[in-house]
Structures are given as structure tokens and as C-alpha cells.
DOTORTOR-88152 format. One record per atom (N, C-alpha, C): chain; y, z, x. Coordinates in steps of 0.001 Angstrom, whole numbers. Layout:
<sites>
 kette      c2      c3      c1
     A       Y       Z       X
...
</sites>
This chain:
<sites>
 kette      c2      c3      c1
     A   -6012 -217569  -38725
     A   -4996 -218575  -38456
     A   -4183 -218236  -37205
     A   -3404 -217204  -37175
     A   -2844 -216406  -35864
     A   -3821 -216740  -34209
     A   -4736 -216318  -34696
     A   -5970 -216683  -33500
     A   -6041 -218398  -33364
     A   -6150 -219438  -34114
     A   -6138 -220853  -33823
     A   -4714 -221094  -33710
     A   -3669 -220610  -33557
     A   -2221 -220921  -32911
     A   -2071 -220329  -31914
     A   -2816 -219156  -31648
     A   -2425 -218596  -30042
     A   -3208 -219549  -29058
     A   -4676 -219897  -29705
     A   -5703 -220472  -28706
     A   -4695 -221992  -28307
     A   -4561 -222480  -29993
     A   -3508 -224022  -28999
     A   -2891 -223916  -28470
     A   -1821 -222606  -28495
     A    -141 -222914  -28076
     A    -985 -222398  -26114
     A   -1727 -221618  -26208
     A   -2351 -221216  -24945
     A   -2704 -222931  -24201
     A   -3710 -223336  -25014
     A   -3945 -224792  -24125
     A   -3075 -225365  -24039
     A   -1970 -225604  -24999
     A    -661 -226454  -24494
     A    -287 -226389  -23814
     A     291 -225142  -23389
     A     858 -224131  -22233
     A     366 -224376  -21051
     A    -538 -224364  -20744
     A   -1960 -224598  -19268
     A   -2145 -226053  -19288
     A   -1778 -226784  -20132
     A   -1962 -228484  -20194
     A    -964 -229176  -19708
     A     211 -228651  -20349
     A    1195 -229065  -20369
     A    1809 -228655  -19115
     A    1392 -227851  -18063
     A    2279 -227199  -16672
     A    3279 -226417  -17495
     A    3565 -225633  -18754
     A    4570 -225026  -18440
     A    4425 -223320  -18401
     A    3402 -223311  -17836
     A    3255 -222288  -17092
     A    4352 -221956  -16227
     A    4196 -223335  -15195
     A    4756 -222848  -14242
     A    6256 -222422  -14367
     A    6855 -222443  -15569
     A    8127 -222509  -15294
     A    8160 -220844  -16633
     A    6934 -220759  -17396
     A    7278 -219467  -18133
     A    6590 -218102  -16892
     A    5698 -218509  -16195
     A    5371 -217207  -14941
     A    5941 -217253  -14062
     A    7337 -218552  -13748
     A    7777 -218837  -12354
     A    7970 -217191  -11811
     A    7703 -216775  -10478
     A    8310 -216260   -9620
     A    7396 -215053  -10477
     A    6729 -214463  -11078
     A    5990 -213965  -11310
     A    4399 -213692  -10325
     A    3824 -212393  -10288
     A    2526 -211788  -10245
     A    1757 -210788  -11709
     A     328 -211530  -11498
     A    -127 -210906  -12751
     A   -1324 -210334  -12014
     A   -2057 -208941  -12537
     A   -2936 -208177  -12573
     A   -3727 -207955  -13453
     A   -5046 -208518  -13330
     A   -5918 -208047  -14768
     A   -6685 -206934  -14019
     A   -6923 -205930  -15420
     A   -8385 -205354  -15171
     A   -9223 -205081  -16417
     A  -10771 -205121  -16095
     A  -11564 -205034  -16281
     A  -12180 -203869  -16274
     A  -13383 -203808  -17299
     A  -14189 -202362  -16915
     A  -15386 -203088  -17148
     A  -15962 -203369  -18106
     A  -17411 -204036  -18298
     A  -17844 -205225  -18376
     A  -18926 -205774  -17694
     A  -19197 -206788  -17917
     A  -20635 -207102  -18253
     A  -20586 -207187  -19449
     A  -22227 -207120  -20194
     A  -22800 -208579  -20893
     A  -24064 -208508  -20844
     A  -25138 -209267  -21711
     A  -24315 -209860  -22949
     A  -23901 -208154  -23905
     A  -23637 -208614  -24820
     A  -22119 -207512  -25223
     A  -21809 -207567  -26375
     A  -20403 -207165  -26598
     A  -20572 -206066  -27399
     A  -21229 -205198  -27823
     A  -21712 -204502  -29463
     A  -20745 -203401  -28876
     A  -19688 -203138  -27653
     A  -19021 -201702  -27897
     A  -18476 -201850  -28954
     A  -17620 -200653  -29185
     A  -16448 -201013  -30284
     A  -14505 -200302  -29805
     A  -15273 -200346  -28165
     A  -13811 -199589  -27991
     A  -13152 -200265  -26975
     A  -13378 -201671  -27062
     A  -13036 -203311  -26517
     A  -13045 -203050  -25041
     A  -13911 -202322  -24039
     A  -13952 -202045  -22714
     A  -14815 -203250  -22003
     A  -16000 -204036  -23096
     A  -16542 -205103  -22317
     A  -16787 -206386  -22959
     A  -16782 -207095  -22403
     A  -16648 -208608  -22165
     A  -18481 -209075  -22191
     A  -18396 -210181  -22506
     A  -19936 -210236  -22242
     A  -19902 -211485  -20974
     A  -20805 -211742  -20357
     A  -20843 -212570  -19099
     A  -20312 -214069  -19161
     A  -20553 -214396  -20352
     A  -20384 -216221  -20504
     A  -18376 -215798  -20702
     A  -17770 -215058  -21372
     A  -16734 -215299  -21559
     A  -16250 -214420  -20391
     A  -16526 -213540  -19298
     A  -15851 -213157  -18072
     A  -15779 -214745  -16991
     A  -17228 -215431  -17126
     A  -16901 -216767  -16064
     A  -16087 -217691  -16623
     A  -15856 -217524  -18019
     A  -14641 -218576  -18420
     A  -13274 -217578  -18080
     A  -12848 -216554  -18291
     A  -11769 -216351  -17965
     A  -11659 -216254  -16385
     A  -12563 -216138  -15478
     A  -12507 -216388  -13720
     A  -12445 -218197  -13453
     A  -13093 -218910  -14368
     A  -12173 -220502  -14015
     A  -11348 -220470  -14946
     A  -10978 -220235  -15799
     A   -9591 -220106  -16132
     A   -8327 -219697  -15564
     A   -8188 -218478  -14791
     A   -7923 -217944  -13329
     A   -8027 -218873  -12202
     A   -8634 -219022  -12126
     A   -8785 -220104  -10978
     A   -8485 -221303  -10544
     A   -8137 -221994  -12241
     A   -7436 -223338  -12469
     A   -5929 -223205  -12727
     A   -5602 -221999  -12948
     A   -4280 -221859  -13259
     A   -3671 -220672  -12312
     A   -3647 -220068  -11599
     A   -3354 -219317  -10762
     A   -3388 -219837   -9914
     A   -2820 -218400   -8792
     A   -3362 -218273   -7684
     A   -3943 -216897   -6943
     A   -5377 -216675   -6877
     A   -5904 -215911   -7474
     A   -6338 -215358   -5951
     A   -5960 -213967   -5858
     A   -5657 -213436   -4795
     A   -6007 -211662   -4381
     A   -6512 -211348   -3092
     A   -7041 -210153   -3338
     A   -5805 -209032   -3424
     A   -6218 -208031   -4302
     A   -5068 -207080   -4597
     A   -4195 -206560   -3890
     A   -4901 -206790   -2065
     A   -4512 -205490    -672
     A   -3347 -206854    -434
     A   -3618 -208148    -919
     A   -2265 -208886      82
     A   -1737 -208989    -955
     A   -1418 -209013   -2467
     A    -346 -209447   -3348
     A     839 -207817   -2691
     A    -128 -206331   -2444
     A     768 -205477   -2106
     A    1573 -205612   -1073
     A     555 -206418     -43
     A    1482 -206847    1257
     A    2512 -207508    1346
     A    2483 -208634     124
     A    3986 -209482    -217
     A    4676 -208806    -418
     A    4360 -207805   -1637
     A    5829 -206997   -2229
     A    6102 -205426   -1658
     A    5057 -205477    -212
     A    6036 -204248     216
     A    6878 -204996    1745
     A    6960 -206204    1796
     A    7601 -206944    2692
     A    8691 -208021    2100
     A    8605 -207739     548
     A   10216 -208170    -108
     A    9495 -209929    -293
     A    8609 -210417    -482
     A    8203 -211858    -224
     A    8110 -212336   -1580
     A    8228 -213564   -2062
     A    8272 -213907   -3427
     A    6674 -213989   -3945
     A    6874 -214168   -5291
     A    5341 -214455   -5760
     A    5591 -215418   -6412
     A    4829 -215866   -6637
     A    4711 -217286   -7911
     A    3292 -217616   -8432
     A    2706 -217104   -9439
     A    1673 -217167  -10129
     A     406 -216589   -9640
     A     877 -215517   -8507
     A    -663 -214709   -8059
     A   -1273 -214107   -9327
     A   -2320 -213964   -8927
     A   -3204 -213224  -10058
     A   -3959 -212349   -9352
     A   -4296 -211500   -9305
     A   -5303 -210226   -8692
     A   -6357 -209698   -9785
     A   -7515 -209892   -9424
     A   -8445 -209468  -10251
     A   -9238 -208173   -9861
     A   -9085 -206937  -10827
     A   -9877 -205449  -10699
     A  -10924 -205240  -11876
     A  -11041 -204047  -11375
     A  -11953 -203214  -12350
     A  -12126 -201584  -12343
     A  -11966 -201115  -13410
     A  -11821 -199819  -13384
     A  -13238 -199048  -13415
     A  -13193 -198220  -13077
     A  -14529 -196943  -13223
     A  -15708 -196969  -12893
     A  -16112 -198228  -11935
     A  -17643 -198146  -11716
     A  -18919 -198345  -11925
     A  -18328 -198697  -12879
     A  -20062 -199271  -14127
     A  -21018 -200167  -13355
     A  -22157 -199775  -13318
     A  -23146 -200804  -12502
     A  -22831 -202331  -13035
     A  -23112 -202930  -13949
     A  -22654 -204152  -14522
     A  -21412 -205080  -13702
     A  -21055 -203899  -13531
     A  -19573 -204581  -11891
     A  -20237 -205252  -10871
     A  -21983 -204279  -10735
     A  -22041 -205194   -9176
     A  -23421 -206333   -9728
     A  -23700 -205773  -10891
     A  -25282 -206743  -11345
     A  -24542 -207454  -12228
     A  -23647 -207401  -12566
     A  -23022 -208989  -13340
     A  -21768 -209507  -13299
     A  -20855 -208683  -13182
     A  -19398 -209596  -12768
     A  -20046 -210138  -10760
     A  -20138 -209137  -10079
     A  -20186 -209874   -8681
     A  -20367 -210850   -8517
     A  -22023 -211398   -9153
     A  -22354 -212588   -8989
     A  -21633 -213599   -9546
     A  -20981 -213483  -10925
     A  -19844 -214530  -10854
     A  -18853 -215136  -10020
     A  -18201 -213657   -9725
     A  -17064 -213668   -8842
     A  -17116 -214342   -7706
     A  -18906 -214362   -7051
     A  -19311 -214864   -5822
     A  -19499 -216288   -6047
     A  -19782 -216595   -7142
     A  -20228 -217799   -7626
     A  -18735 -218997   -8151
     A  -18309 -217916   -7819
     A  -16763 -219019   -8245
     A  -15668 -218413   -7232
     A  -16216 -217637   -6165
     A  -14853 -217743   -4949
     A  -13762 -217263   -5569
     A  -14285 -215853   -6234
     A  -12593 -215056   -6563
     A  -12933 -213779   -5804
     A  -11797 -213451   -5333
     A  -12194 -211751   -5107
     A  -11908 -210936   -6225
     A  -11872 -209531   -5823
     A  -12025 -208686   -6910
     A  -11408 -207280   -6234
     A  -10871 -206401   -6797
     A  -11100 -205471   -6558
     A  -11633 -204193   -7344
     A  -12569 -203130   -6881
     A  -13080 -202394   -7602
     A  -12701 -201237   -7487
     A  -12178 -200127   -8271
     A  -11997 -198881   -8311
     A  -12782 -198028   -8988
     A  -13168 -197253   -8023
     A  -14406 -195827   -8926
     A  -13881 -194976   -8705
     A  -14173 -194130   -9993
     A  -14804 -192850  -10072
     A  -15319 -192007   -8825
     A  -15508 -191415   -7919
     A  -15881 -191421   -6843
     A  -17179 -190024   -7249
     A  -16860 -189274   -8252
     A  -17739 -188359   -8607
     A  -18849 -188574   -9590
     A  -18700 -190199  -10096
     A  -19477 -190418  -11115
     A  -20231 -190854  -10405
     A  -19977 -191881   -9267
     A  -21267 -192987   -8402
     A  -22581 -192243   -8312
     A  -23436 -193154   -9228
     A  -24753 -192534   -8805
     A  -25504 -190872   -9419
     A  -24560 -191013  -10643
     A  -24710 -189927  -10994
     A  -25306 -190425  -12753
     A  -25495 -189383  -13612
     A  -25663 -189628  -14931
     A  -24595 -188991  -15471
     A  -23663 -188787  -15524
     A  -22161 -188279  -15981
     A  -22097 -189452  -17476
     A  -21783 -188804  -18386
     A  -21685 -189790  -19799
     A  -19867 -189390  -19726
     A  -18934 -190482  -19383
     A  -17732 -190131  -20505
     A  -17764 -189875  -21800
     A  -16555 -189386  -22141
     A  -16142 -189081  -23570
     A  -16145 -190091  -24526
     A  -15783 -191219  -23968
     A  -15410 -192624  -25092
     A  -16961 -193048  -25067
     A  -17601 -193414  -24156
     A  -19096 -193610  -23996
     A  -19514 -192363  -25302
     A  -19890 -191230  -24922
     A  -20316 -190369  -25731
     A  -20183 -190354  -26895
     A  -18566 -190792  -27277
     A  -18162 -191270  -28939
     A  -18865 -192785  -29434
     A  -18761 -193367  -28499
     A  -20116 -194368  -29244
     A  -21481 -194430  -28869
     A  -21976 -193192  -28923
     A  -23178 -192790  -28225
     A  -24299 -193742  -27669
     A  -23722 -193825  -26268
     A  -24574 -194946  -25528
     A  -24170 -194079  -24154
     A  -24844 -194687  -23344
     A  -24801 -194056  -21548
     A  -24987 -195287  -21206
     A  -23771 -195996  -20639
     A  -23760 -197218  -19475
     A  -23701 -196662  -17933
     A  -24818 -196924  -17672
     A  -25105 -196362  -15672
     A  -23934 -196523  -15088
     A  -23719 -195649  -13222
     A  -22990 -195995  -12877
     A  -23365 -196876  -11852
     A  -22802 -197592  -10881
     A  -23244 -198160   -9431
     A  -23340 -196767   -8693
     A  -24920 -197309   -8094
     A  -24633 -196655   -6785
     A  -23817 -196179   -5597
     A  -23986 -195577   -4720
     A  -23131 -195924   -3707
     A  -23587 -196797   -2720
     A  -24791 -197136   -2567
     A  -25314 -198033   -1714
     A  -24806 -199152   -2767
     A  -24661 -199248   -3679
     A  -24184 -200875   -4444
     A  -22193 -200627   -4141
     A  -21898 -199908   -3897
     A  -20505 -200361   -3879
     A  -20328 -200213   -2525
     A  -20852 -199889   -1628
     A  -21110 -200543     -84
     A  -21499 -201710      -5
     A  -22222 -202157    -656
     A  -22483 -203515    -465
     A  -21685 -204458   -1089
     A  -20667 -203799   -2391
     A  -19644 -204977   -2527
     A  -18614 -205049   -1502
     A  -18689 -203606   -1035
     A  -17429 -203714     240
     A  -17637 -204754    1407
     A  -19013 -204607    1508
     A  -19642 -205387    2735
     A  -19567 -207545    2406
     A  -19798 -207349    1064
     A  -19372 -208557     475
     A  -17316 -209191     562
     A  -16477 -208552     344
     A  -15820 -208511    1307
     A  -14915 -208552     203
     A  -15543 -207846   -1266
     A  -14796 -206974   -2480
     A  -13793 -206216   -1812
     A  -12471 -205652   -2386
     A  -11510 -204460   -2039
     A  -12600 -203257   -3403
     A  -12246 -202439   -2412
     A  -12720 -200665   -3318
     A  -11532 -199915   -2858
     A  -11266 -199391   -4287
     A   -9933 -198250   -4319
     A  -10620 -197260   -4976
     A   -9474 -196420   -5345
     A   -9981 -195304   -5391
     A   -9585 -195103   -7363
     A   -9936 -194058   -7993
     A   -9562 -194499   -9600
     A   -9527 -192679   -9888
     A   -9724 -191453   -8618
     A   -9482 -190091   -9240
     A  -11320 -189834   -8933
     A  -11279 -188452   -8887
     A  -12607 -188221   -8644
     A  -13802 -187694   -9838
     A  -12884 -187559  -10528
     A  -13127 -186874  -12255
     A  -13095 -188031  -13317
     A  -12060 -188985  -13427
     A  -11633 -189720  -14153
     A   -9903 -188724  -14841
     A   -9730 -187982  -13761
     A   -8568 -186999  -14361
     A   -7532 -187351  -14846
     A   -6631 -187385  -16339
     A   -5684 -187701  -16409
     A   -4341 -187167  -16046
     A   -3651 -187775  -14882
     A   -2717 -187436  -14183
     A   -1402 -187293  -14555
     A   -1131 -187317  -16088
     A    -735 -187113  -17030
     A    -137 -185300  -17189
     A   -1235 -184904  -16982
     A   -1795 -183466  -17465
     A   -1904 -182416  -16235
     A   -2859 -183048  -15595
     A   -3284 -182231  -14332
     A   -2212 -182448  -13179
     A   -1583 -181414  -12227
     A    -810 -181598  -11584
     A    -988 -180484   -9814
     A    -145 -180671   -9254
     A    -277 -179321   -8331
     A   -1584 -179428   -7688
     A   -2139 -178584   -6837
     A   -3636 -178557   -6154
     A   -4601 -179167   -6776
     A   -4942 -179207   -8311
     A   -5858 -180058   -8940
     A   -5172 -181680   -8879
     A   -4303 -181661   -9191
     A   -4475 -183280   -8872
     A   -3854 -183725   -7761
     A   -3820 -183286   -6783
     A   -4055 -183599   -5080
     A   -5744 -183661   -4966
     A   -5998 -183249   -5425
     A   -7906 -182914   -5262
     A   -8256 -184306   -5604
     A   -8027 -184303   -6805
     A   -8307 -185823   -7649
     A   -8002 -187005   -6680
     A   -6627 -187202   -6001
     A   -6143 -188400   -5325
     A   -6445 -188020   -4107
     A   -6264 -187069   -3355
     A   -6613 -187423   -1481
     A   -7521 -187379   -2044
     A   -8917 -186335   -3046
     A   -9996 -186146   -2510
     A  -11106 -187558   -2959
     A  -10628 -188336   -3793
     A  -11375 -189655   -4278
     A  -11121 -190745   -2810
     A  -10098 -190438   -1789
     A   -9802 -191409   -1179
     A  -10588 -190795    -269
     A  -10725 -189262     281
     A  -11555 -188887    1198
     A  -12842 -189419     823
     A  -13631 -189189     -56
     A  -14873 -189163    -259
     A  -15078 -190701     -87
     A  -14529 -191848    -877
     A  -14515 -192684    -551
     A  -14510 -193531    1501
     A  -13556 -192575    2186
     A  -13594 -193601    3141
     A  -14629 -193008    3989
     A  -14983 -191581    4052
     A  -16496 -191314    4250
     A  -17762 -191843    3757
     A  -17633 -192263    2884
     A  -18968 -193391    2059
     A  -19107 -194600    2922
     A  -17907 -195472    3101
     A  -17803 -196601    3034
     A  -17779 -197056    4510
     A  -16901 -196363    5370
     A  -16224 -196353    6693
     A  -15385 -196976    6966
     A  -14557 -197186    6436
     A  -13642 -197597    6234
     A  -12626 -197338    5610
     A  -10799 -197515    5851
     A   -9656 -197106    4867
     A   -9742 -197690    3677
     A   -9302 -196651    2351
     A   -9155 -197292    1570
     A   -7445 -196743    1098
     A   -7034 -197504     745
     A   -5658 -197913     425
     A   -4795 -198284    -810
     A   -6062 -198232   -1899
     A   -5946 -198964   -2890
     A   -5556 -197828   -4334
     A   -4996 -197642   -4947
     A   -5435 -196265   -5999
     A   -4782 -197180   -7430
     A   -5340 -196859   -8190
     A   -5132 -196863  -10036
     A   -5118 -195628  -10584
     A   -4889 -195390  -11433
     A   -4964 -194212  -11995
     A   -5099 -194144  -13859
     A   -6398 -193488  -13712
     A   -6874 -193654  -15066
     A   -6013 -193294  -16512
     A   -6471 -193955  -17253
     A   -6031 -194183  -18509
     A   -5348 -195343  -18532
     A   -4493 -195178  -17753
     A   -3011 -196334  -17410
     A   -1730 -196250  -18313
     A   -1372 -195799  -19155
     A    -181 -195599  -19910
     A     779 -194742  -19556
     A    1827 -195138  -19533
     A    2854 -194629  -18871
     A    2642 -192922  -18853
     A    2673 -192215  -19948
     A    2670 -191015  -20243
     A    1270 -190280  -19637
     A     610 -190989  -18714
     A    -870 -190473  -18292
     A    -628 -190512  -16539
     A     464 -190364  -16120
     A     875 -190167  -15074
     A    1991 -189380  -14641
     A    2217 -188302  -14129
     A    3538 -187557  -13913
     A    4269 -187927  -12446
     A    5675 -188208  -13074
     A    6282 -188674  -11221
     A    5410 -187988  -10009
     A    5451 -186721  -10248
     A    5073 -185475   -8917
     A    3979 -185979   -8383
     A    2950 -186604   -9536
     A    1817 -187235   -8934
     A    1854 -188456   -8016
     A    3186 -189046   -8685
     A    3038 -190658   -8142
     A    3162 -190143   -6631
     A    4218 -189248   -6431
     A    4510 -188873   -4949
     A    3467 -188607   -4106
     A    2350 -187684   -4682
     A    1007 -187360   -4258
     A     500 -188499   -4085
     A     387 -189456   -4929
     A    -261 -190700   -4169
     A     284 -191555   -2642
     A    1508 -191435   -2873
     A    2315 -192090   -2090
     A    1898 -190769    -661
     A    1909 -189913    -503
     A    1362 -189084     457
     A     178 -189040     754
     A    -775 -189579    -143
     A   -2183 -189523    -132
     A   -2476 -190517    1029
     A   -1606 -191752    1280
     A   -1794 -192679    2342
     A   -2211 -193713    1290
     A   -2000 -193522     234
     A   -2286 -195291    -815
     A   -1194 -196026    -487
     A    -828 -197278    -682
     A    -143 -198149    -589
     A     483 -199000   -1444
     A    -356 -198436   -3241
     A    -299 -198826   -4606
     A   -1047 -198081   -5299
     A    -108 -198021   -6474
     A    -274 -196906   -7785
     A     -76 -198229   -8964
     A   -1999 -198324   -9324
     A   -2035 -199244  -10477
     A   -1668 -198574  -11736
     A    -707 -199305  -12742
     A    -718 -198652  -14194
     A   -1585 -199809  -14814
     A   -1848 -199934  -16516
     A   -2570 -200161  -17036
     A   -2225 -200504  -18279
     A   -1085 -200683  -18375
     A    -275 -201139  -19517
     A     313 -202405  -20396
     A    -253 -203022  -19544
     A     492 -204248  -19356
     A    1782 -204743  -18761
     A    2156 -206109  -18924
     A    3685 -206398  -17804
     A    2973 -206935  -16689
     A    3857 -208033  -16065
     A    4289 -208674  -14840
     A    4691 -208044  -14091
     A    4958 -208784  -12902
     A    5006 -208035  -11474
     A    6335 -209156  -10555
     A    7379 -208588  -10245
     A    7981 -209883   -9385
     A    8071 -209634   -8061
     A    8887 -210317   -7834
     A    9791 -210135   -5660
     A   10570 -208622   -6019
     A   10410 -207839   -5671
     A   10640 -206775   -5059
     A   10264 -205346   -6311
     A    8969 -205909   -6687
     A    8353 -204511   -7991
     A    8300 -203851   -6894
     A    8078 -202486   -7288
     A    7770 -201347   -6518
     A    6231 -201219   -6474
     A    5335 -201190   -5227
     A    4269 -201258   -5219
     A    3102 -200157   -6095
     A    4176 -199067   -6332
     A    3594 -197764   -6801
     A    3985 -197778   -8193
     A    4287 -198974   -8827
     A    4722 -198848  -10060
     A    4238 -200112  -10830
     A    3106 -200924  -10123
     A    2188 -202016  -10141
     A    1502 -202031  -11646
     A    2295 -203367  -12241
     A    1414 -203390  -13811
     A     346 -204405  -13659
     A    -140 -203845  -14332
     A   -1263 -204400  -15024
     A   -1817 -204444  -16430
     A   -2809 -205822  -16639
     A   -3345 -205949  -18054
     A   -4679 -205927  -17918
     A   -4794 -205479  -19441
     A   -6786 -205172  -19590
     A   -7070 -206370  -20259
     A   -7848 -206928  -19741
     A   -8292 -208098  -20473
     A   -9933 -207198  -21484
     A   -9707 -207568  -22485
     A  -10704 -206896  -23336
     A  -10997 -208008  -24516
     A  -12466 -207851  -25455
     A  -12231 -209115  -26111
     A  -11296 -208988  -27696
     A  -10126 -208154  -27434
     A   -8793 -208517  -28360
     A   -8654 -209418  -28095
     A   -8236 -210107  -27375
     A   -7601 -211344  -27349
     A   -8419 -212894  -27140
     A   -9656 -212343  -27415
     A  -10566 -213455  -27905
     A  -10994 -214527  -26917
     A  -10294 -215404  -26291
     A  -10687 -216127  -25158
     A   -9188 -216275  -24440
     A   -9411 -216618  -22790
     A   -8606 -217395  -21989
     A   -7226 -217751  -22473
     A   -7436 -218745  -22905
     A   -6008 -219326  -23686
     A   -4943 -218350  -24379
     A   -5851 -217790  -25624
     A   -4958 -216418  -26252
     A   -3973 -215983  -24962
     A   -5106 -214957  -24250
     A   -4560 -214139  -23136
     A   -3767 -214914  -22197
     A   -3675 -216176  -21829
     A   -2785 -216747  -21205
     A   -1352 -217133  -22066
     A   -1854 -217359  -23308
     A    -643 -217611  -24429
     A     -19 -216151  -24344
     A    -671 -214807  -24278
     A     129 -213690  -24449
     A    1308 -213699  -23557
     A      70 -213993  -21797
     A    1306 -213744  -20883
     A    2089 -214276  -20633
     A    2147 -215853  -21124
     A    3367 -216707  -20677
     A    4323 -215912  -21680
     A    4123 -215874  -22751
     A    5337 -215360  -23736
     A    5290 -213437  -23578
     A    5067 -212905  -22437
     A    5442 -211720  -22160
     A    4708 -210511  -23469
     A    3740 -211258  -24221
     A    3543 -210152  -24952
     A    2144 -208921  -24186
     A    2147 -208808  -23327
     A     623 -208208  -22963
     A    1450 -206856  -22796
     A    2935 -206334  -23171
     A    3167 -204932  -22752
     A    3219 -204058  -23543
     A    2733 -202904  -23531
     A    2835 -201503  -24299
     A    4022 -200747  -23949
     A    4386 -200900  -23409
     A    5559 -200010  -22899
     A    7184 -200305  -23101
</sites>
């Protein structure tokens, strides 16, 4: 029952325009990690393909859906927002470039992608992977050159998957310049972009944020959920996981008009 009142009050909401007046002056950030065939994880990281292209025209009809490097450019130049949306993805998973891309290309959204920079192309199993014993590949690096070349943003996400939380001092300087080094040697190009894994408040230590901010990033994604307005701090950038909790589009748009997508 809960689920057929979020899905209406969601279409009402998006039907009715009053969006515009519950996100006024608002920026929103989703991210993503998988985008699969089918759904059988159990640790809500992927989406299956038919319901990622409904939530990208869903996005698309109700936003304004925008690459991640200029929503930072508004708000490190003090500029208002009003219903941007920025669409990412965390960690690399091949499925980023053999099945979300072609959507993304197919419906004129950008994206931005953040890896792993030590996993690309490697057989590295995470821990949460390992607990539901499966191995999802990573992208290449010739495939995340070619989303760059497609004219995707690539950031950087730690070179380990390290939680920055924990690790501090020379090891996690390693983690942040060295994911951005390795990265703009891959690619040829600056990258500018950083998230930082896990995303919950407590999985990041100030000392680090500073390290990023020295690293030459320009934004420090969290992962928690929350909005974004005219003058957030770029290094303190929320974001939501769209995962299938919240079942379709509408839900997740019903969450965010009524502010519930935060953990924190």
C-alpha cells in the first residue's frame, strides 16, 4: 500500500508542476553503480536496463539534466540552480559502458563516471561482490577512454576503493592524487572530478577532504543523500543512490520532492 501512495503522490507531483515549487532553487545528484539485464543482486547496487531508461526520461522530462563539471561551475561561482540534475556512477563496472552508455547516448543525457582506477581491467572481486558470490567485470581502460572520447565526464572514486574514513596521512594521499594521477595519464586529459567511496558521512575524515581539495579536484562527492543549493560547498556535494528500493521513477521523485532521500 505505502508503495501505490508514493508511486501516485510521485505522478501527481510531476503532473501537477509542483515540482517546481517543492525543488525550487534546488540541485539534485544521482548515482548509480550497475546497470544490468537483470536484478537478482541482493545488496540493491543494480538496476536492470528497462527501469534505468525509464528513470533517464524521467530525468529528462522533469529536470534539467546536466553534466556534473558545470552544475560545479555554477556553485563555485555563487550562481543559482533550479532543478539541475547530474547523473554518475560509481566504481567502474563494465555494464556502465555495455549498457547504461548506450542509453544515455540514446536519450541525450550525460553522465559522469568514476573508477576505481586500480580495478580497470583487472579481475579484483570486492568484498560485497564476494559476499554474494558473483564477480561482475570491470571496464577496461580502453572502454573508459572511449566514454571519455564520447564526451562522458570520468572522475576519479580512490585507487583501492579505500575508505577515507579510516585511512589517512601518506596512504590516503596515495588513494586521491594517486587515482587522479593514474587517471589523467590514461586518458590525457585533467580530471577534476572526485567521489569518495562508501559515501556516508563517517567514511570520510575532514584531513582528507583537504587532501582532495589539494589534490587539484574541484568536488568531493558524498553519497548520502540531500539536495544541493546556491552557494553548497562544492566539496561537500550530496548525492543520492538510486537503487531498486525505491521501486520506480515516481517513488524516487516522490522521495525527493518531500526531502526524504537523506541519511544523515
Amino acid at each position: 500500500m505505502k508503495r501505490v501512495i508514493k508511486d501516485f503522490g510521485g505522478r501527481a507531483v510531476f503532473a501537477f508542476r509542483l515540482d517546481t515549487l517543492l525543488l525550487r532553487n534546488t540541485a539534485l545528484v544521482v548515482a548509480f553503480h550497475r546497470v544490468q539485464e537483470t536484478t537478482a543482486d541482493a545488496d540493491g547496487l543494480t538496476v536492470d536496463v528497462a527501469t534505468f531508461e525509464r528513470y533517464g526520461r524521467f530525468f529528462r522530462d522533469h529536470f534539467r539534466v546536466t553534466p556534473l563539471r558545470v552544475l560545479v561551475d555554477k556553485l563555485e561561482r555563487g550562481l543559482g540552480v533550479d532543478r539541475e540534475l547530474a547523473i554518475t556512477f560509481d566504481d567502474g563496472y563494465r555494464d556502465n559502458f555495455e549498457q547504461a552508455a548506450p542509453v544515455l547516448e540514446r536519450l541525450g543525457l550525460p553522465a559522469t563516471f568514476f573508477v576505481v582506477t586500480d580495478w580497470m581491467g583487472t579481475d579484483v572481486v570486492p568484498w560485497w561482490d564476494r559476499q554474494q558470490g558473483v564477480r561482475q567485470p570491470w571496464m577496461t581502460w580502453e572502454q573508459v577512454r572511449t566514454l571519455r572520447q564520447k564526451g562522458f565526464g570520468i572522475g576519479a572514486h580512490t585507487r583501492t576503493h579505500a575508505d577515507l574514513g579510516r585511512v589517512a596521512d601518506s596512504d590516503a594521499k596515495e588513494e586521491i592524487l594517486g587515482s587522479r594521477l593514474e587517471l589523467e595519464d590514461r586518458l590525457g586529459t585533467a580530471v577534476e572530478l572526485f567521489a569518495y567511496p562508501y559515501g556516508a558521512p563517517n567514511n570520510l575524515l575532514e584531513r582528507n577532504r583537504e587532501l582532495i581539495k589539494d589534490a587539484g579536484f574541484r568536488c568531493c562527492c558524498s553519497c548520502f543523500g540531500g539536495l544541493n543549493g546556491r552557494g553548497s560547498d562544492p566539496f561537500q556535494l550530496r548525492r543520492v543512490a538510486v537503487s531498486s528500493w525505491f521501486g520506480s521513477p515516481h517513488r524516487f521523485g516522490f522521495d525527493v520532492a518531500l526531502r526524504r532521500t537523506s541519511a544523515a
